[in-house]
N, C-alpha and C positions, 0 to 999 in steps of 0.2 A: 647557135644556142648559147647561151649566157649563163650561168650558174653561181650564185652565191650562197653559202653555206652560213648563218647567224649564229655565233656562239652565245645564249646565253649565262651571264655571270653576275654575281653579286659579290665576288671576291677579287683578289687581283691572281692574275695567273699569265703564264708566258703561252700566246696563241701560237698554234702550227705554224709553219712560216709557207706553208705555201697561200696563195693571197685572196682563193676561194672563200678561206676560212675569215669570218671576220667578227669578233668580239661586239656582244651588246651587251652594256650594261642594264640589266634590268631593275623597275624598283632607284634610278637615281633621285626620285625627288624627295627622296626619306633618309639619301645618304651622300657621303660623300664622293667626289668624283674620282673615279679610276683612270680618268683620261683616253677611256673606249666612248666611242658611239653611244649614245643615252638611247633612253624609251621618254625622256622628257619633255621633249619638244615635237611641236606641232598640236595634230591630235592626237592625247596621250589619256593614258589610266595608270599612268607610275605609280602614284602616291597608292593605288589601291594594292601594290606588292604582297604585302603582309594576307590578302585575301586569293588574290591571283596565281604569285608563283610566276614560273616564266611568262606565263600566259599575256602579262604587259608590255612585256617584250614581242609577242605576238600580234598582238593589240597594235603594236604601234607599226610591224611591219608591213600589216592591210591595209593601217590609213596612208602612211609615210612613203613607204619604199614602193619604187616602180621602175627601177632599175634594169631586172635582171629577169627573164625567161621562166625561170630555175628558181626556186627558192628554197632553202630548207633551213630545220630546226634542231640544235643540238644543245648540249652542255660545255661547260666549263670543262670537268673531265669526262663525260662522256659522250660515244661520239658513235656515228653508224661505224661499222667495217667492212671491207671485203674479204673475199674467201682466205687471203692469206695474210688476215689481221692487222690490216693496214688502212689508215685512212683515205678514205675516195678520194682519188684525182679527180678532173674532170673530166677527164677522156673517156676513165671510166663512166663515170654519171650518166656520158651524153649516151653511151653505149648502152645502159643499160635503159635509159627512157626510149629507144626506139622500142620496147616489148613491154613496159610497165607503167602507169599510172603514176605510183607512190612507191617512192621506197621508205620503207618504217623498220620500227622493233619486231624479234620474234614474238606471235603471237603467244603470252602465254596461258597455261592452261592449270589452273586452281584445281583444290581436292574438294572443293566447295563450290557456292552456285556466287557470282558476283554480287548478288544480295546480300548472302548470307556474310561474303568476306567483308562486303562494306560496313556491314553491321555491324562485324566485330570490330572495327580499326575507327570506324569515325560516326555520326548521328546518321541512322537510318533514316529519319526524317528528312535529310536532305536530300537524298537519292528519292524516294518516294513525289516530293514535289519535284524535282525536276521531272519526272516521268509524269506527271500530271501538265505541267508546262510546256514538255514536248507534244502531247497530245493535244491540248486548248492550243496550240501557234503551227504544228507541222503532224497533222493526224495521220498524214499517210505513212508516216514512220511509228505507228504505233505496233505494229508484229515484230517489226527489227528489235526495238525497245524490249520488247517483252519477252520473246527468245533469249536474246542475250544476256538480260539481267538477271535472266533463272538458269542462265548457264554457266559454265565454268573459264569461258575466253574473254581475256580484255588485253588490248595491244596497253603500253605502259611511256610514259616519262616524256610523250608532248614532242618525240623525236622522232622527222620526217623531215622527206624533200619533195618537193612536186612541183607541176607547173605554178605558175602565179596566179594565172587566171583559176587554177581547183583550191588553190590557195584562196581564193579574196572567197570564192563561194562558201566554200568551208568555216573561212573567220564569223560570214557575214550569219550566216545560219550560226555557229557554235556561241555566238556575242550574244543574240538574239534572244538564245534559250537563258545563257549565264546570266545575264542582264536581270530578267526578269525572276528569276529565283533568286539572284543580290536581294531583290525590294522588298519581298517574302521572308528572308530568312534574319532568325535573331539570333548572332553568335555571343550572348548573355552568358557567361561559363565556360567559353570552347575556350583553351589552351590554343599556342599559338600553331602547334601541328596542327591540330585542328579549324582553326583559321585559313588555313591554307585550301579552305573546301574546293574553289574552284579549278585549281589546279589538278586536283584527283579527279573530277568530274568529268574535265576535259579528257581525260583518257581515253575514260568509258565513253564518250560520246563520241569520238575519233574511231573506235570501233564501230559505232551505228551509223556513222556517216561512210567508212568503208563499205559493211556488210549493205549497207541497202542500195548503194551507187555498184554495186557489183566493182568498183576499182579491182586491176589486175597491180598486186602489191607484191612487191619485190620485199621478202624478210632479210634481212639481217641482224647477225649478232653485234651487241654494243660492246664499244672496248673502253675500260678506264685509262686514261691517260692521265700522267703525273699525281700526285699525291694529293690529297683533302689539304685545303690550305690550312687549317687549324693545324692536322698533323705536323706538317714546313713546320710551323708558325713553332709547338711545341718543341720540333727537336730541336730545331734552333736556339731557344731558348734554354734548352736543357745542354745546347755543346756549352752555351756560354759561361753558363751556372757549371760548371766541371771545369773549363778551363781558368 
């Protein structure tokens, strides 16, 4: 079994050194190179970053990458753990896929219904068309869809590992649905948090493709690793400004 773990980043930052771990730069055709692994080449949807989110970096690991058994999704600083707050080996990993599906984030669970939260934080209108677009392209996911968006569960931040083969299904269905709500939607006014639609969407829909494949999913907690680079980036410049 083969395992590689994708970091992706849009900033520069020092990866784990063990070699699982391997830095994507997401979003390079809109910036400068970091000297990681791009989402640029081949078949790519870099440039669409600013609407995507890591999701390009996703994107390209479906069409591109065929490497590896194992695949999984993380951040820059944030990362799956194990029980005693440490980054997955692969010993670990291989141990744990002989009993799970997917290993992802805790689910978490809102004081509110996943509607009502998206309502407040981004355009309701876009969650409504995609659940219109899940149903016109993949009807049989229409009960999953609609339990869970009047509920209060959505796994979170597009951070998982799985086979490659639940992988490519996954992409090839989650692109499908995004695709087609891109053509649909007019971000006329949306701020640039809000631009970012598809990569929140992707979430919620990461839970509907769990809940209704019945995946047995392995939770774990996320660990921040090293500092927000801004943060670096200020105090460094604030030792320099003092000294």
């Amino acid at each position: 079994m083969s395992i590689k773990l994708f970091i992706m980043t849009h900033k520069p930052f020092t990866p784990p050194a063990d070699p699982i771990y391997v830095p994507l730069q997401v979003g390079r055709a809109n910036a400068p190179d970091l000297g990681f692994l791009g989402d640029d080449t081949g078949d790519s949807i870099s440039s669409d970053n600013p609407y995507f989110c890591e999701l390009t970096g996703m994107y390209w690991l479906w069409k591109n990458y065929h490497s590896s058994d194992y695949i999984g999704i993380c951040h820059y600083r944030r990362y799956l753990i194990n029980e005693e707050g440490s980054l997955f080996t692969e010993f670990q990993l291989e141990k744990l896929f002989r009993e799970y599906d997917m290993i992802t984030t805790k689910l978490l669970t809102s004081t509110c219904s996943y509607y009502q939260g998206f309502g407040e934080n981004h355009h309701r209108k876009d969650l409504i068309l995609t659940g219109k677009v899940l149903k016109e392209k993949y009807p049989e996911y229409t009960d999953t869809f609609d339990t869970l968006v009047h509920g209060p569960h959505t796994y979170f931040g597009n951070i998982l590992i799985t086979s490659k083969k639940e992988y490519d299904r996954y992409c090839a269905w989650l692109f499908d649905i995004l695709f087609e709500v891109q053509k649909h939607t007019d971000f006329t006014g949306y701020n640039d948090y809000e631009k970012r639609l598809f990569g929140f969407l992707s979430e919620f829909l990461q839970t509907v493709w769990i809940c209704y494949h019945k995946l047995h999913v392995c939770e774990c907690k996320v660990g921040m690793i090293g500092e927000k680079y801004e943060t670096n980036k200020l105090k460094k410049q604030l030792a320099g400004f003092f000294f």
